[in-house]
ZALUM-963903 format. One record per atom (N, C-alpha, C): residue in one letter; atom name; chain; residue number from 0; x, y, z. Coordinates in pm, whole numbers, padded with zeros to 5 digits. Example, Ala and Ser with C-alpha at 12.3 -4.5 7.8 and 13.67 -1.06 7.14 Angstrom:
<nulums>
   aa   at   ch     i       px       py       pz
    A    N    A     0    01319   -00569    00780
    A   CA    A     0    01230   -00450    00780
    A    C    A     0    01320   -00330    00780
    S    N    A     1    01285   -00225    00708
    S   CA    A     1    01367   -00106    00714
    S    C    A     1    01290    00003    00787
</nulums>
This chain:
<nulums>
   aa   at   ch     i       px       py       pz
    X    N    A     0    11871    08978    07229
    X   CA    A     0    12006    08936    07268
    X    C    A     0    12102    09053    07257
    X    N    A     1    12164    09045    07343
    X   CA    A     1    12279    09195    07371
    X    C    A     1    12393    09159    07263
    X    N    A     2    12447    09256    07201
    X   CA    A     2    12557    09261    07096
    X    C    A     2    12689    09335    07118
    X    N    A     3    12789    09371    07085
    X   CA    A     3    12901    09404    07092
    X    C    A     3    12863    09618    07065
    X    N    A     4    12934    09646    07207
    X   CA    A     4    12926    09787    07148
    X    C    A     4    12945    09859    07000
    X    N    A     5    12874    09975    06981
    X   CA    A     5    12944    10026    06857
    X    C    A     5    13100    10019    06855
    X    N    A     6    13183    10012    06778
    X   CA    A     6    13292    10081    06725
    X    C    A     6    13314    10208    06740
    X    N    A     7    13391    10241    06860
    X   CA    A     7    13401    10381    06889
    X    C    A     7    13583    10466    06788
    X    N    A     8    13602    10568    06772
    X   CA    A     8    13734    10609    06674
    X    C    A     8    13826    10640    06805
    X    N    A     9    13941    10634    06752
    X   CA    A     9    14077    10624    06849
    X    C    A     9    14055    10778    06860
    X    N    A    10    14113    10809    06976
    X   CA    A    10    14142    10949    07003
    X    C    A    10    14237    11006    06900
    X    N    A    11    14193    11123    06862
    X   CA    A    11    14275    11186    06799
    X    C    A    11    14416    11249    06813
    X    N    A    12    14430    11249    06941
    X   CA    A    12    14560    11265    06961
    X    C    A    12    14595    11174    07085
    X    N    A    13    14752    11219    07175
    X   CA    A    13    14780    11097    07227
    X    C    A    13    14739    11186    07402
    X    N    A    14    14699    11091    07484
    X   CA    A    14    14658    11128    07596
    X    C    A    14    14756    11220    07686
    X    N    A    15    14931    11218    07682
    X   CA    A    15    15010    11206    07717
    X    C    A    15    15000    11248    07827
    X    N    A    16    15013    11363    07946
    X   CA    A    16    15002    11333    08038
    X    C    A    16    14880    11298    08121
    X    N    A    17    14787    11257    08067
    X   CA    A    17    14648    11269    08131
    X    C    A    17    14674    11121    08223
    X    N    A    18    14574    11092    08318
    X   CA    A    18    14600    11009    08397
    X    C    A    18    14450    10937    08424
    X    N    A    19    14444    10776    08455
    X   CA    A    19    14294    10725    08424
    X    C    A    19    14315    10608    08532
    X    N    A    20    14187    10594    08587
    X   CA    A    20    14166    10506    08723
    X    C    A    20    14074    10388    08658
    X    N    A    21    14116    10240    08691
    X   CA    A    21    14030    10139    08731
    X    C    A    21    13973    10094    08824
    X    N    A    22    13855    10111    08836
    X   CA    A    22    13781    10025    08994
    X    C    A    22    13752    09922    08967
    X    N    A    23    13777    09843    09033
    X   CA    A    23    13752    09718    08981
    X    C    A    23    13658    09667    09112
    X    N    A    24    13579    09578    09125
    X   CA    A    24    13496    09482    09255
    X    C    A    24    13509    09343    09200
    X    N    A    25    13605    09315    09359
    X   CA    A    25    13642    09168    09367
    X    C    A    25    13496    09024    09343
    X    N    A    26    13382    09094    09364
    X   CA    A    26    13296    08994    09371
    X    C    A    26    13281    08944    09214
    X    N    A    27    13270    08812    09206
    X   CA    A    27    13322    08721    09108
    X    C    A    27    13416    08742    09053
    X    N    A    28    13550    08781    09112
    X   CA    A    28    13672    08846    09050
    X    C    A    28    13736    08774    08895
    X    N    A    29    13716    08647    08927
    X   CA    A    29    13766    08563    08836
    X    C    A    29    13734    08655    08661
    X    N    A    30    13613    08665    08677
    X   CA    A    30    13547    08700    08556
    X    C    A    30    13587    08863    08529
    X    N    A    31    13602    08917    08646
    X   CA    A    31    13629    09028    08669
    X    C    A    31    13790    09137    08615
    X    N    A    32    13872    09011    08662
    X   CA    A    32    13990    09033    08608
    X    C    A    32    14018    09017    08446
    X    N    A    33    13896    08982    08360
    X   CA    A    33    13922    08993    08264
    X    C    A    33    13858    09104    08195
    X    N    A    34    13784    09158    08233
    X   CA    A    34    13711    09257    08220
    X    C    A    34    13839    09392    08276
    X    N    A    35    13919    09411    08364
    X   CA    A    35    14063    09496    08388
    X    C    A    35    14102    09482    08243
    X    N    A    36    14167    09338    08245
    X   CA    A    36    14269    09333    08130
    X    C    A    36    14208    09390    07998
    X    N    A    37    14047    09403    07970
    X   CA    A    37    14017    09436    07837
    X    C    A    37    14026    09613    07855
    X    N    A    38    13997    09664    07992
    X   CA    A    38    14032    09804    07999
    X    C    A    38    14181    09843    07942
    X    N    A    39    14278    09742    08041
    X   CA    A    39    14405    09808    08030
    X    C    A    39    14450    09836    07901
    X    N    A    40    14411    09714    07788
    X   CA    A    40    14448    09703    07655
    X    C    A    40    14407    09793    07558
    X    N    A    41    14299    09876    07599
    X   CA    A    41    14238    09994    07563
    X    C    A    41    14314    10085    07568
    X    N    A    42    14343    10122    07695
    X   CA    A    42    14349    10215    07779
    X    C    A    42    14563    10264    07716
    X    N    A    43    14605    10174    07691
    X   CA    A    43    14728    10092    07640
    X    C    A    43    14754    10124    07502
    X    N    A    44    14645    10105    07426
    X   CA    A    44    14644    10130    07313
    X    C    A    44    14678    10251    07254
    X    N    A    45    14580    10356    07347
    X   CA    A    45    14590    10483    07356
    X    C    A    45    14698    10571    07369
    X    N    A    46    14790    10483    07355
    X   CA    A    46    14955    10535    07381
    X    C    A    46    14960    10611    07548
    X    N    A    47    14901    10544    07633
    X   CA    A    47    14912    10593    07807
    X    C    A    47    15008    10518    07858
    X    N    A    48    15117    10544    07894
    X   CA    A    48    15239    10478    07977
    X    C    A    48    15215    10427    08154
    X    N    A    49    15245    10314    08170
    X   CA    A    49    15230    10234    08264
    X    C    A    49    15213    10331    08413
    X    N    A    50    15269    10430    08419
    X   CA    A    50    15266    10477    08537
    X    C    A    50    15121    10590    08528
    X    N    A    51    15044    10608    08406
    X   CA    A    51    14943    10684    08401
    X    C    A    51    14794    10591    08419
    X    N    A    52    14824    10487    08462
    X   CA    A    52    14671    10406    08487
    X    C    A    52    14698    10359    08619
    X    N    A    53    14588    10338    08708
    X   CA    A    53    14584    10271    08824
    X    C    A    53    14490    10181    08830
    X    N    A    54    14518    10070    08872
    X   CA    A    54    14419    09959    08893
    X    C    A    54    14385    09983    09098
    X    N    A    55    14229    09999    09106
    X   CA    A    55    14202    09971    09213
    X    C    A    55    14084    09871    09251
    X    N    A    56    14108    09763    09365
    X   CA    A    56    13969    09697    09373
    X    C    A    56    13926    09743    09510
    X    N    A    57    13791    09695    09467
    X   CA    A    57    13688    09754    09610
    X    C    A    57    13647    09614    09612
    X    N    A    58    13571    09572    09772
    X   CA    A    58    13533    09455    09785
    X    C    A    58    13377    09407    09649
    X    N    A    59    13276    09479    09623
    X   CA    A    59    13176    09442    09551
    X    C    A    59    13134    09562    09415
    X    N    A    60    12996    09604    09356
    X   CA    A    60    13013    09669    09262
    X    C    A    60    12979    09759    09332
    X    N    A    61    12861    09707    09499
    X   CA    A    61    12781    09812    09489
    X    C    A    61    12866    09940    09538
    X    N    A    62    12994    09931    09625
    X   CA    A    62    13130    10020    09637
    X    C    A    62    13203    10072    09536
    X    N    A    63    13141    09994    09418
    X   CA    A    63    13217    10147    09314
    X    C    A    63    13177    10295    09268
    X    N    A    64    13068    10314    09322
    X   CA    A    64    13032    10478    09305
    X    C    A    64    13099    10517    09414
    X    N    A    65    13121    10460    09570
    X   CA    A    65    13199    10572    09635
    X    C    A    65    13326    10545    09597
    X    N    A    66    13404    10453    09535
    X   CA    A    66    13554    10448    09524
    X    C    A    66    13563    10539    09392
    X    N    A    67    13466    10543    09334
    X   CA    A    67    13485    10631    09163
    X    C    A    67    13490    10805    09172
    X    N    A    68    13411    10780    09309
    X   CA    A    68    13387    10965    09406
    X    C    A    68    13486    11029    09450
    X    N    A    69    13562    10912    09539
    X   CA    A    69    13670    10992    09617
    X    C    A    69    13740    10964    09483
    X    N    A    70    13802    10898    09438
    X   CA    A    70    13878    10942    09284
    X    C    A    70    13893    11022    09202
    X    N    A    71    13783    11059    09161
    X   CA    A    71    13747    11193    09135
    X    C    A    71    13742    11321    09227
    X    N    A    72    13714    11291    09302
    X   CA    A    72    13760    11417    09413
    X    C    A    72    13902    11491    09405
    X    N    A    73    13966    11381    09340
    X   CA    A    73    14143    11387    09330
    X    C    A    73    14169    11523    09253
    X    N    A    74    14108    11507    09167
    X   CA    A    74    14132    11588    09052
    X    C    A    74    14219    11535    08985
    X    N    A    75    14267    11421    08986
    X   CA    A    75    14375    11369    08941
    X    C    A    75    14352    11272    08793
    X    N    A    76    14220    11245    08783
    X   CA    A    76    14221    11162    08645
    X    C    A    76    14181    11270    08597
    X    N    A    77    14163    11208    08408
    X   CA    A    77    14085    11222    08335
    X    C    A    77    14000    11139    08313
    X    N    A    78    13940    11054    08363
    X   CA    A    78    13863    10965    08372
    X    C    A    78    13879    10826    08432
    X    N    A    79    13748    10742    08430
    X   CA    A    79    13755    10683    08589
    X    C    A    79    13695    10547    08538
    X    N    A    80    13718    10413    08489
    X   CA    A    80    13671    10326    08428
    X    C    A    80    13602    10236    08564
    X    N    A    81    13462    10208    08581
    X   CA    A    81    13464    10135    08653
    X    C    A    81    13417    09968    08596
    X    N    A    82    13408    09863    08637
    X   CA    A    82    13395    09739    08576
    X    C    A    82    13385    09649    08697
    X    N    A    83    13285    09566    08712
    X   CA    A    83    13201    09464    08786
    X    C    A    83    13193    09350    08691
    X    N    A    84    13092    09243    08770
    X   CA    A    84    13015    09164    08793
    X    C    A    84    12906    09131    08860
    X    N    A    85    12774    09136    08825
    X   CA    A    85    12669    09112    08940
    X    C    A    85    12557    08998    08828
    X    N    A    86    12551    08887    08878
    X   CA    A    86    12501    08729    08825
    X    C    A    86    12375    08760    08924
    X    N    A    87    12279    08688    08825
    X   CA    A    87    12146    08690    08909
    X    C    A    87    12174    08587    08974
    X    N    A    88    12085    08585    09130
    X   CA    A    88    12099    08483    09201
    X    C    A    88    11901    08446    09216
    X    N    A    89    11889    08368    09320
    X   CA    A    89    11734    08340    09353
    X    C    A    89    11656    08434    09438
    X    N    A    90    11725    08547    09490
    X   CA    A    90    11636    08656    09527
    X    C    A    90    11680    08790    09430
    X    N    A    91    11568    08930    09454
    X   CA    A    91    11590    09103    09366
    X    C    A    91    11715    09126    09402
    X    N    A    92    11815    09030    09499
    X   CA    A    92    11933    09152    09539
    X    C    A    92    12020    09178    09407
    X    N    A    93    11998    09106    09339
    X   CA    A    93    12067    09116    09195
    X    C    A    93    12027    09247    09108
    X    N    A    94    11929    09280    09138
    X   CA    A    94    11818    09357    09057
    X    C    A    94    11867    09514    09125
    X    N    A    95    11908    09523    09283
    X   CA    A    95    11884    09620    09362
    X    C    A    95    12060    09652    09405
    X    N    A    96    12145    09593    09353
    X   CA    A    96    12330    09610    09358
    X    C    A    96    12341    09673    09180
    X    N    A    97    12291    09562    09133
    X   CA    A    97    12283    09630    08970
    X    C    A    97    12296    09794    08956
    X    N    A    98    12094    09816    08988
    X   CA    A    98    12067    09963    08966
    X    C    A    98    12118    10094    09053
    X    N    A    99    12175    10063    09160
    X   CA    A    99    12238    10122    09261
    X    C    A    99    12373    10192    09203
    X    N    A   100    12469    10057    09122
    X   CA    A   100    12574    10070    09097
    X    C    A   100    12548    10129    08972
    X    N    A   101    12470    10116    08919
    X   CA    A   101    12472    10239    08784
    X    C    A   101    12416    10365    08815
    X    N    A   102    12307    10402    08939
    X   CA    A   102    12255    10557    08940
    X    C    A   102    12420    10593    09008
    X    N    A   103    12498    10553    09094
    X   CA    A   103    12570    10608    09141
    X    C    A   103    12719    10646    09091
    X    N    A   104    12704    10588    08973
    X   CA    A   104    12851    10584    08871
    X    C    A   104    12807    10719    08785
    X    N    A   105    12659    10707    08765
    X   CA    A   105    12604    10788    08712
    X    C    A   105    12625    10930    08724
    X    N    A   106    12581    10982    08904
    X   CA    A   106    12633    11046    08964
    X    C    A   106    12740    11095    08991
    X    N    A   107    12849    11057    09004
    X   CA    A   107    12953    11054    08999
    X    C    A   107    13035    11183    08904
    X    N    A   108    13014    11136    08758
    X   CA    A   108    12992    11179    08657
    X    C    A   108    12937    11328    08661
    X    N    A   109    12837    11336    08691
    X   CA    A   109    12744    11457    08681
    X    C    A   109    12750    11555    08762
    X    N    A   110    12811    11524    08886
    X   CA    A   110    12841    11569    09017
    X    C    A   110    12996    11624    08995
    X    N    A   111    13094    11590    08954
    X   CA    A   111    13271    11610    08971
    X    C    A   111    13279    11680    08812
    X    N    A   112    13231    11625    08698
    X   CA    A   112    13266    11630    08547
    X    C    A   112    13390    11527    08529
    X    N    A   113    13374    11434    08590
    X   CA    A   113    13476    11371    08551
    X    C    A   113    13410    11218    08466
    X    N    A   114    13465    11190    08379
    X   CA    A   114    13387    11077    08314
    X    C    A   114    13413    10964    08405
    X    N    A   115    13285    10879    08404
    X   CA    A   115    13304    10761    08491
    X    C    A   115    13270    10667    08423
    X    N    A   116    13288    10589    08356
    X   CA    A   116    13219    10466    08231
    X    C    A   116    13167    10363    08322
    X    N    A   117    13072    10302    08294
    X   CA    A   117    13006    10172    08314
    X    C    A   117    13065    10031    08260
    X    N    A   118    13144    10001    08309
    X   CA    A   118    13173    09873    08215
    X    C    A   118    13139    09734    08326
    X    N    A   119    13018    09757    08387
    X   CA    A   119    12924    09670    08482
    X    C    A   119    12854    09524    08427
    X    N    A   120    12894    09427    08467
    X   CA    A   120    12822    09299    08336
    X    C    A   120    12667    09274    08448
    X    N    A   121    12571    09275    08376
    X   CA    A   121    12448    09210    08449
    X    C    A   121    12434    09097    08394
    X    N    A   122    12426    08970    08476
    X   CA    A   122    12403    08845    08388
    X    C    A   122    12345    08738    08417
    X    N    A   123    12253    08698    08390
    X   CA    A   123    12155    08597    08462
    X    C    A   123    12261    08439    08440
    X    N    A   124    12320    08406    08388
    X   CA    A   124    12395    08343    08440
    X    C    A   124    12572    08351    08461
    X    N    A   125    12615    08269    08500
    X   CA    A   125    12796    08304    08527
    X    C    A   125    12834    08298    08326
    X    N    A   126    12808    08174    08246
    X   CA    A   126    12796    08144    08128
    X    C    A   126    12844    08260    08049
    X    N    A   127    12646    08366    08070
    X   CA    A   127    12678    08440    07952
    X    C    A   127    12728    08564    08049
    X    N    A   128    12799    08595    08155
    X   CA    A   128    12914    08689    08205
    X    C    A   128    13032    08693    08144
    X    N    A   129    13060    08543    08114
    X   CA    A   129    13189    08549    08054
    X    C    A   129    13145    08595    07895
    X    N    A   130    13068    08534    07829
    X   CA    A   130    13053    08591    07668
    X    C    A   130    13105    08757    07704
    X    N    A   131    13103    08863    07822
    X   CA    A   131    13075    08941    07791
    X    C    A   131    13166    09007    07831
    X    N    A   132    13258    08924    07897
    X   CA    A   132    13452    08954    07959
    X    C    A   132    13515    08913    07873
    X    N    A   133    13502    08930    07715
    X   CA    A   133    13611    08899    07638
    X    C    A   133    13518    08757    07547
    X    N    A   134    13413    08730    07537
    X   CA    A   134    13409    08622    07446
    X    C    A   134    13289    08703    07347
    X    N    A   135    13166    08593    07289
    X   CA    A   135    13128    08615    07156
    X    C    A   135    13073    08823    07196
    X    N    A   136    13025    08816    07305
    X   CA    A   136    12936    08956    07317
    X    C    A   136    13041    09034    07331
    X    N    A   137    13181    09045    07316
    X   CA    A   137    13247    09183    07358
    X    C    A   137    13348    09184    07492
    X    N    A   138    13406    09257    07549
    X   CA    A   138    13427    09275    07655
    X    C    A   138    13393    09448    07726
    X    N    A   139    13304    09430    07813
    X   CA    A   139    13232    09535    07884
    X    C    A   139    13335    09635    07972
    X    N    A   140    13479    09537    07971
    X   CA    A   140    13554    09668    08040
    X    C    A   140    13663    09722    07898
    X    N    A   141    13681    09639    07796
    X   CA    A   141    13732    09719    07717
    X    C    A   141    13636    09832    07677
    X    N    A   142    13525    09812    07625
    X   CA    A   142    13418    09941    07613
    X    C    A   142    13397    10047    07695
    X    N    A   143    13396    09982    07816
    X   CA    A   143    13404    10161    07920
    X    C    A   143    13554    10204    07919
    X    N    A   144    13669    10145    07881
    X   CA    A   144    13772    10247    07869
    X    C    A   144    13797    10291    07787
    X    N    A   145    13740    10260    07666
    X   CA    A   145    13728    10344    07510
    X    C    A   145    13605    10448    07527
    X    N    A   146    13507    10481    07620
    X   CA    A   146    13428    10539    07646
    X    C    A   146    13462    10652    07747
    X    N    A   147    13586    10615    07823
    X   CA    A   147    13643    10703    07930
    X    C    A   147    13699    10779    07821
    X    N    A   148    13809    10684    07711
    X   CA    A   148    13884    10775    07628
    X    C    A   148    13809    10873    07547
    X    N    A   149    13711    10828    07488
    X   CA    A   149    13616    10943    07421
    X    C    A   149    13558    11039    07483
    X    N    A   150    13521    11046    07606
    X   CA    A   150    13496    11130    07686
    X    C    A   150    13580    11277    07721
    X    N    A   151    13678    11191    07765
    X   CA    A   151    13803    11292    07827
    X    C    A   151    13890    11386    07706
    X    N    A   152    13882    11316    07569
    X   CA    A   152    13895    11399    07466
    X    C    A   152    13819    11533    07419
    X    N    A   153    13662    11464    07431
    X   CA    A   153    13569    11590    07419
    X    C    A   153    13575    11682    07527
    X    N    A   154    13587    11629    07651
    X   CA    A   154    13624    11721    07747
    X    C    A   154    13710    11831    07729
    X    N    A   155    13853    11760    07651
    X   CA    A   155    13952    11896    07643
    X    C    A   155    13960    11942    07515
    X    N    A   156    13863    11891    07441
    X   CA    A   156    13817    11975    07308
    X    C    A   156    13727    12128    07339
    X    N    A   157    13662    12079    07434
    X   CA    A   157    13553    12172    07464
    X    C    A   157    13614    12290    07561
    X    N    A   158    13724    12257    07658
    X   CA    A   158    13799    12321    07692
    X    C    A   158    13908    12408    07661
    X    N    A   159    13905    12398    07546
    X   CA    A   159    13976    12449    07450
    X    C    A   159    13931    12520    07324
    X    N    A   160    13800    12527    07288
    X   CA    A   160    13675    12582    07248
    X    C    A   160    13667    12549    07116
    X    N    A   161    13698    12383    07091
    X   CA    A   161    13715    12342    06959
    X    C    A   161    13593    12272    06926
    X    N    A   162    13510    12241    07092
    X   CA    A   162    13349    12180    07050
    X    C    A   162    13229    12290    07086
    X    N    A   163    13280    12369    07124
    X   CA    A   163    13169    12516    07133
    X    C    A   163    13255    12662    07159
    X    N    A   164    13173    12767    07167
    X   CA    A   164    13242    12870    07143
    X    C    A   164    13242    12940    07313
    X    N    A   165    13201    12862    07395
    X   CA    A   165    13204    12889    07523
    X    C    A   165    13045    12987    07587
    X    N    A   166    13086    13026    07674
    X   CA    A   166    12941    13102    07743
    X    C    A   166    12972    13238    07665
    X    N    A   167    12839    13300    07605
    X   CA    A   167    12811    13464    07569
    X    C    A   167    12816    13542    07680
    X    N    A   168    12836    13655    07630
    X   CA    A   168    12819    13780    07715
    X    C    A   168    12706    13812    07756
    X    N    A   169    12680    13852    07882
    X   CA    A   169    12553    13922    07887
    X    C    A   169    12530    14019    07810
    X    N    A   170    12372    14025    07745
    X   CA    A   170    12302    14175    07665
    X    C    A   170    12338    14250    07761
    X    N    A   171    12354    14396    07646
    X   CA    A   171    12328    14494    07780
    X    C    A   171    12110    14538    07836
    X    N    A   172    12138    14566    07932
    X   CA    A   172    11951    14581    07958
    X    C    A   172    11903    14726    07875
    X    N    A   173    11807    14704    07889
    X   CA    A   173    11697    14811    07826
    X    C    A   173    11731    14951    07889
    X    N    A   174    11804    14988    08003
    X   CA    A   174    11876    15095    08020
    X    C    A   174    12024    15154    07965
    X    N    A   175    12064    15017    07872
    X   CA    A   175    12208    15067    07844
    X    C    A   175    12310    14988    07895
    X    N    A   176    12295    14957    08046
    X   CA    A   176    12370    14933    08138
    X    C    A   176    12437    14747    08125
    X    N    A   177    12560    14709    08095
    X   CA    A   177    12557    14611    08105
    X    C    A   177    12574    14527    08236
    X    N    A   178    12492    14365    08192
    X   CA    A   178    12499    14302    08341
    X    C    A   178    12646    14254    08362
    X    N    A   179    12673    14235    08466
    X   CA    A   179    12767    14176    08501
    X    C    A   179    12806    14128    08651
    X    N    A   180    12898    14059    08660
    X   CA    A   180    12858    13957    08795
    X    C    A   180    13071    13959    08829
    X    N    A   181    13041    13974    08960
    X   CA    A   181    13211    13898    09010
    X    C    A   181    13223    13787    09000
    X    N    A   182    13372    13770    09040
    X   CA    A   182    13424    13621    09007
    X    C    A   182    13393    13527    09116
    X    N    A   183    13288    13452    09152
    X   CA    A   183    13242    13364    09220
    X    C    A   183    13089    13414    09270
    X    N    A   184    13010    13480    09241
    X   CA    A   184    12904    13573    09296
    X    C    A   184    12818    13497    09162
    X    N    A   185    12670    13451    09222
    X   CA    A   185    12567    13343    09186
    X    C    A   185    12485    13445    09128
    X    N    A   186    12391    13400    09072
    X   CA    A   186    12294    13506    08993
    X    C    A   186    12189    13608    09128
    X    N    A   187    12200    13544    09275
    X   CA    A   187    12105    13576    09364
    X    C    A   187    12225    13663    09410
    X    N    A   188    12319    13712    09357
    X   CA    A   188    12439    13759    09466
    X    C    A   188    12522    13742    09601
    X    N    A   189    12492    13595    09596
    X   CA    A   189    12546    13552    09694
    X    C    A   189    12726    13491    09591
    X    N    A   190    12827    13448    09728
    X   CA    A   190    12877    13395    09670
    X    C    A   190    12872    13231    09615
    X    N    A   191    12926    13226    09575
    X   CA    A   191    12871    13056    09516
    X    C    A   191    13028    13000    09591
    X    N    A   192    12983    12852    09597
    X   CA    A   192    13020    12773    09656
    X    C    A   192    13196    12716    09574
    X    N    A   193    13273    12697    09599
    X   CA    A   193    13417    12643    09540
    X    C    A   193    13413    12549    09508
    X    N    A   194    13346    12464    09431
    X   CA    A   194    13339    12338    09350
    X    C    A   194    13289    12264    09476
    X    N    A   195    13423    12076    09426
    X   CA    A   195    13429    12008    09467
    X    C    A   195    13473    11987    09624
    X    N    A   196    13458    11878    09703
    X   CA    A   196    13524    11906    09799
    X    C    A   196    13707    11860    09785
    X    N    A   197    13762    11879    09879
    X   CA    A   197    13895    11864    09870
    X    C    A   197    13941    11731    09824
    X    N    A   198    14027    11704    09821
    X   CA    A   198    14106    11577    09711
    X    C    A   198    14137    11491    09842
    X    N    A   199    14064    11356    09812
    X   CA    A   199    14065    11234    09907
    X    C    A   199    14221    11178    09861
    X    N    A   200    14317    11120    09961
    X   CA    A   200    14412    11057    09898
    X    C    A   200    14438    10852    09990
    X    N    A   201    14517    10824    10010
    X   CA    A   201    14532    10723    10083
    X    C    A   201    14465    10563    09986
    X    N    A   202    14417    10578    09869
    X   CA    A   202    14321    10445    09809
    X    C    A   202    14486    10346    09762
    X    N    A   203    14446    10219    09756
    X   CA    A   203    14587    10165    09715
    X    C    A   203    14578    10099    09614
    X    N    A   204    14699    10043    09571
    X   CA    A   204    14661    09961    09458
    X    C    A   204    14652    09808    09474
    X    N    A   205    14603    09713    09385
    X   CA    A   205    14540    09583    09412
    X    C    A   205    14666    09515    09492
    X    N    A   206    14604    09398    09572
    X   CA    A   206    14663    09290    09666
    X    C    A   206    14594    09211    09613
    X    N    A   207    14696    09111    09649
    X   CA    A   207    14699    08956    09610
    X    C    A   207    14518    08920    09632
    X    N    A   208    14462    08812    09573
    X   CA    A   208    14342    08758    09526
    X    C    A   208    14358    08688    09696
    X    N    A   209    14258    08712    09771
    X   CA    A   209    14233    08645    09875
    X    C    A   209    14204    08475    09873
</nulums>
């Protein structure tokens, strides 16, 4: 039986201008919208002022890796909470929206560096979905925005070289000579590529419940 995340520690300091996205997917919204509200209260907690969170919905979950993509493309968060619903039904499509929506949140992540949390409910029935939007099991979107917040901290810890001491110098070689490389030039000497692609804009924020 599934249990309540660990107990994660408040950020150590206050986010202040950093900025953090909700995706939300309307499919079983009902359940869904409570799973927002356990983000926002997180997210809230954290001392982040109303104009630094965005709530966005996409029609289902399996659309939240590309809405979490172009978001990140922005450059504009520090992290990217996403939060679903997907209830088993009588055929795998349950099985095959699920794993989709987690390799691609996954991605996301690994691809931009931008944290993308999972706060996705899988649930063989509607019942125990809700235990898991706020009743005995937890709520799954307050946990991915305490997971965005822990993230995006270590991020600018590490950026700041308070969680490592950054990349070494090259040795010099067995002739003396040290290596060294220009500023964008790949180990094959080519130049390397400019990150991400450019910053998607135009996504909106939620409309009325159809």
């Amino acid at each position: 039986m599934a249990g309540r995340a660990p107990k994660l520690r408040r950020v150590a300091r206050s986010p202040g201008s950093l900025r953090f996205a909700i995706v939300a997917a309307r499919f079983n919204e009902r359940i869904t919208q409570r799973l927002v509200a356990g983000a926002l209260q997180a997210l809230r907690a954290a001392r982040l002022g109303p104009d630094a969170i965005e709530v966005h919905w996409v029609p289902g979950s399996f659309e939240l890796p590309q809405a979490a993509s172009h978001l990140a493309a922005t450059r504009r968060y520090a992290g990217i909470v996403c939060v679903g619903v997907v209830i088993r039904g009588q055929t795998p499509h349950f099985e095959h929206v699920a794993r989709e929506a987690a390799s691609g949140i996954r991605q996301v992540a690994l691809a931009t560096g931008v944290p993308a949390t999972f706060g996705l409910i899988t649930a063989l029935s509607e019942e125990q979905a809700w235990e898991r939007a706020g009743g005995e099991v937890g709520n799954r979107g307050e946990e991915a925005a305490n997971a965005a917040l822990q993230m995006a901290e270590w991020i600018h810890q590490l950026g700041n070289g308070r969680a490592g001491r950054g990349p070494t110098r090259a040795p010099a070689s067995a002739t003396g000579e040290r290596a060294s490389r220009g500023p964008g030039i790949s180990g094959s000497g080519k130049r390397a590529s400019r990150g991400p692609v450019q910053a998607t804009r135009g996504l909106r924020r939620p409309h009325r419940t159809r």
